[in-house]
C-alpha positions in Angstrom: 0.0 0.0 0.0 1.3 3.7 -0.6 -0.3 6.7 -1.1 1.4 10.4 -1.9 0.1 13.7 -1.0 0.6 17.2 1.4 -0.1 17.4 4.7 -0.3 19.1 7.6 1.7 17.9 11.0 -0.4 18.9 13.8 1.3 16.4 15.7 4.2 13.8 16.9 5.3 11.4 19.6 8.9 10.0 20.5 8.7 6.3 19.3 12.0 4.4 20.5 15.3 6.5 20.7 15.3 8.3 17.2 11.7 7.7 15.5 8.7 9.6 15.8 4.9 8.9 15.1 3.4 11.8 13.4 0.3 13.0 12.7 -0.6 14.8 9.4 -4.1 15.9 8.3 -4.4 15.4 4.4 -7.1 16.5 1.9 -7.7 12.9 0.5 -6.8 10.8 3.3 -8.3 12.3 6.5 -6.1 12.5 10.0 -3.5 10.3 9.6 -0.3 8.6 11.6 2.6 6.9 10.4 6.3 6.6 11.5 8.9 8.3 10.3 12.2 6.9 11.0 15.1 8.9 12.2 12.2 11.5 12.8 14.1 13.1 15.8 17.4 13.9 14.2 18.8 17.1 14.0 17.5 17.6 10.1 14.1 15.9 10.2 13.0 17.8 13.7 12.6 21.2 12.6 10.8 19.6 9.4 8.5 17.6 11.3 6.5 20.6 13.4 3.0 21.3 14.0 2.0 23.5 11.7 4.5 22.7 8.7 3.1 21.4 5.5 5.0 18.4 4.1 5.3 16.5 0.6 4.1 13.0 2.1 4.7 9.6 1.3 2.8 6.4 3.1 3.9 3.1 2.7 2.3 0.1 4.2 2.3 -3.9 3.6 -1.9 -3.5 4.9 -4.2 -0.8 5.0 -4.6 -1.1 8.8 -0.8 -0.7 9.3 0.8 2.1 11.1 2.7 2.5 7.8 5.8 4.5 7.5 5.9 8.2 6.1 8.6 9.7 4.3 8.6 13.6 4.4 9.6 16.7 2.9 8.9 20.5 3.3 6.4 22.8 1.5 5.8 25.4 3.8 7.7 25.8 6.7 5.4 28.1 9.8 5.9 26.1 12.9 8.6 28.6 14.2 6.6 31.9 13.6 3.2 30.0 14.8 5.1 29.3 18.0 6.5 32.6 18.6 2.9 34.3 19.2 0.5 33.3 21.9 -2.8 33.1 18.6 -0.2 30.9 16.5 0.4 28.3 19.3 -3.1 28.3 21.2 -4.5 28.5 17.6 -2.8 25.2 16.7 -3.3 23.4 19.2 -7.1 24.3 19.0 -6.9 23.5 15.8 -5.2 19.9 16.4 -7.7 19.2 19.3 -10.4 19.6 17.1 -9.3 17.6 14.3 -8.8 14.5 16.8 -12.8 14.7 17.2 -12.5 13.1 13.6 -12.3 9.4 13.2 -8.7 8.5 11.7 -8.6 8.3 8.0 -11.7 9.9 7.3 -11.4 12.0 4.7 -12.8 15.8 5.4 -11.2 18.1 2.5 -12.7 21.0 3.6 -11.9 20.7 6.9 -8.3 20.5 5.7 -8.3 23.6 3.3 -9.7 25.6 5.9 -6.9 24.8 8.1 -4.8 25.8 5.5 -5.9 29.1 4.6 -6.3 29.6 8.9 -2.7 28.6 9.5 -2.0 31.0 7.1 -3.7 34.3 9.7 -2.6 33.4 12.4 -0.3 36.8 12.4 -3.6 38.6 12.3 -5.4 38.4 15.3 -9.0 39.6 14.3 -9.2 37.4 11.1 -7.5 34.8 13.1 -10.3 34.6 15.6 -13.0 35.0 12.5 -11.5 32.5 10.5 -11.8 30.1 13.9 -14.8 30.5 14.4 -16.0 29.6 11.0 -13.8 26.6 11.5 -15.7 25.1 14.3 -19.4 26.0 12.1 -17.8 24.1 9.4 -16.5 21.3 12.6 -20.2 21.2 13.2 -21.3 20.4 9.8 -18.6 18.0 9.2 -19.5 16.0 12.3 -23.4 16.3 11.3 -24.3 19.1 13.0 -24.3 22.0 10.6 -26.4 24.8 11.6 -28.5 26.2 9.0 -28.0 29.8 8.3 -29.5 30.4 5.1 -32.7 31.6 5.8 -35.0 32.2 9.0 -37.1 28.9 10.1 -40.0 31.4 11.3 -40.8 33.0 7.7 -38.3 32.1 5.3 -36.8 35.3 4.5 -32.8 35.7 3.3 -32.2 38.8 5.1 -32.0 40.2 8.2 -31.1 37.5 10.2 -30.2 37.7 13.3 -30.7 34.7 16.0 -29.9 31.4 15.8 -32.6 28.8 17.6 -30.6 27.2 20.8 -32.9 24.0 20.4 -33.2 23.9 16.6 -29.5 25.8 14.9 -31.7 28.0 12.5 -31.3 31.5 12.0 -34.1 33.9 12.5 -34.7 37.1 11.2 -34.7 40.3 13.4 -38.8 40.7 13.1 -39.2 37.4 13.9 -36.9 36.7 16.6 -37.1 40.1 18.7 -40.0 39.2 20.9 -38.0 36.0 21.9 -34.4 37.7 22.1 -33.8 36.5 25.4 -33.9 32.7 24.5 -31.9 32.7 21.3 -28.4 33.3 20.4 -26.9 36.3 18.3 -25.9 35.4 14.9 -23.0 37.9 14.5 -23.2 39.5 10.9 -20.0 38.7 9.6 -20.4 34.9 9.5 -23.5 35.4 6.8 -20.6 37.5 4.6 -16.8 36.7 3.0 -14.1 36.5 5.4 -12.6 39.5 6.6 -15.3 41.4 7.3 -15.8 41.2 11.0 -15.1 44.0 13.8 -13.8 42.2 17.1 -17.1 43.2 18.9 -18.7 40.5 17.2 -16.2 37.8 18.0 -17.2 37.3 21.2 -21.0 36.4 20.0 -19.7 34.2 17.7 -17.2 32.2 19.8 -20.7 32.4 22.4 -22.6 30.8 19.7 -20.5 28.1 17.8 -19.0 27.0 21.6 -23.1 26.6 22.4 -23.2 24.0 19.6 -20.1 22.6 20.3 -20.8 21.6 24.0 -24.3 20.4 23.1 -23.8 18.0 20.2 -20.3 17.1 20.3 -18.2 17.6 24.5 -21.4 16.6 25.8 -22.5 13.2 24.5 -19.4 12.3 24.2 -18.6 13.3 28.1 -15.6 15.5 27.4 -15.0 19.3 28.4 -14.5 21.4 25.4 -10.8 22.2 24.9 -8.8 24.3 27.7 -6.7 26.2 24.6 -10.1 27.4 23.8 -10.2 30.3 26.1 -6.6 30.6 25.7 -6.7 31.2 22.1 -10.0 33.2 22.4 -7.8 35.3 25.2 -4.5 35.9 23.3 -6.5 37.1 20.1 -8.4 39.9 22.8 -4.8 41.1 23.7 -3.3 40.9 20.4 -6.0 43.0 19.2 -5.7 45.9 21.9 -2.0 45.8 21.9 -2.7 46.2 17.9 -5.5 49.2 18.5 -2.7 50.9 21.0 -0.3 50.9 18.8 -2.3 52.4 16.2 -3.7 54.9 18.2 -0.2 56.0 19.6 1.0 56.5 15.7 -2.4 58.9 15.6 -1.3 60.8 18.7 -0.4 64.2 17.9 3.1 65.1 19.4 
């Protein structure tokens, strides 16, 4: 059995004295573990990093083998996603939601998304947006998508603004306001293209997709939700205000 294809390492474990198990997520062949031998030498180490996207190769006598990888580097961001607070919290996040997916079950867009989020993580605001759309898209991948195309009360496009606690469809202001205490805010920006969000509505939208999060998947499954949650959610709140600081400073008139 082989297979060839990029990756991302989102993680690895010491196997013996000089290997290492790591653990890639690919486009065509889900979360995925294999060995790579000599993995903890001085050259393959640095290589081998969350974060890093590798030219992969999997070889296996069986399909339900461990296999062995053989890797190479595409894009190399381990060392600048570690050297921020939102790059490492952001990856580990990341990682610990991935593991919610069985092992080699394919989930492309789960993987392009990480991508493209990867990618951010040097910009806290669209960092924190493009999280949160990764845990909607989580939701959906796992079966629990919520549907915010149009409101469930009257079936209008526009104007949405709640999302039903019990039932995950949005509902449009009209429809919604006389029940605004028992349903969520559905922040604007997640209904348009990334990068269009303000950090005020971050914190609805983290409110809302964590909701979902603890309902259908921590909770059944008798699991906490992630501790790098808040921690991620926390450092992108500083990063932002040391950013607005710094701006306002360079507007200050001497």
């Amino acid at each position: 059995m082989e297979w060839s294809e990029h990756g991302i390492a989102v993680g690895t474990r010491r196997h013996g004295e000089t290997d290492i198990i790591l653990e890639v997520v690919t486009a065509a062949h889900g979360r995925h573990l294999g060995l790579v031998k000599g993995g903890r030498s001085r050259r393959l180490r640095p290589v081998l990093q969350p974060g890093n996207t590798l030219a992969l190769v999997w070889r296996a006598r069986l399909h339900e083998h461990l296999g062995n990888f053989r890797a190479e580097p595409v894009t190399e961001r381990s060392a600048a996603l570690m050297a921020s607070r939102v790059g490492a919290f952001g990856l580990a996040l990341a990682g610990a939601y991935l593991r919610l997916l069985p092992e080699r079950d394919p989930h492309p867009r789960l993987y392009e998304a990480l991508a493209v989020m990867l990618d951010c993580l040097d910009r806290p605001v669209l960092a924190a947006e493009l999280m949160a759309r990764f845990e909607l898209l989580l939701l959906d991948e796992l079966g629990f998508g919520l549907d915010l195309e149009r409101c469930a009360a009257t079936g209008v496009n526009d104007g949405l603004a709640y999302v039903s606690p019990r039932s995950g469809r949005a509902i449009s202001l009209s429809a919604g306001e006389p029940y605004a205490d028992r349903l969520l805010p559905l922040p604007a920006f997640l209904l348009l293209a990334p990068g269009a969000t303000e950090p005020a509505g971050l914190e609805e939208a983290f409110r809302l997709t964590g909701y979902f999060l603890e309902r259908h998947v921590y909770q059944p499954r008798d699991q906490a939700m992630p501790e790098g949650r808040e921690s991620f959610v926390r450092a992108v709140q500083s990063a932002a205000e040391a950013i607005d600081g710094r701006t306002a400073g360079m507007g200050a008139t001497p």
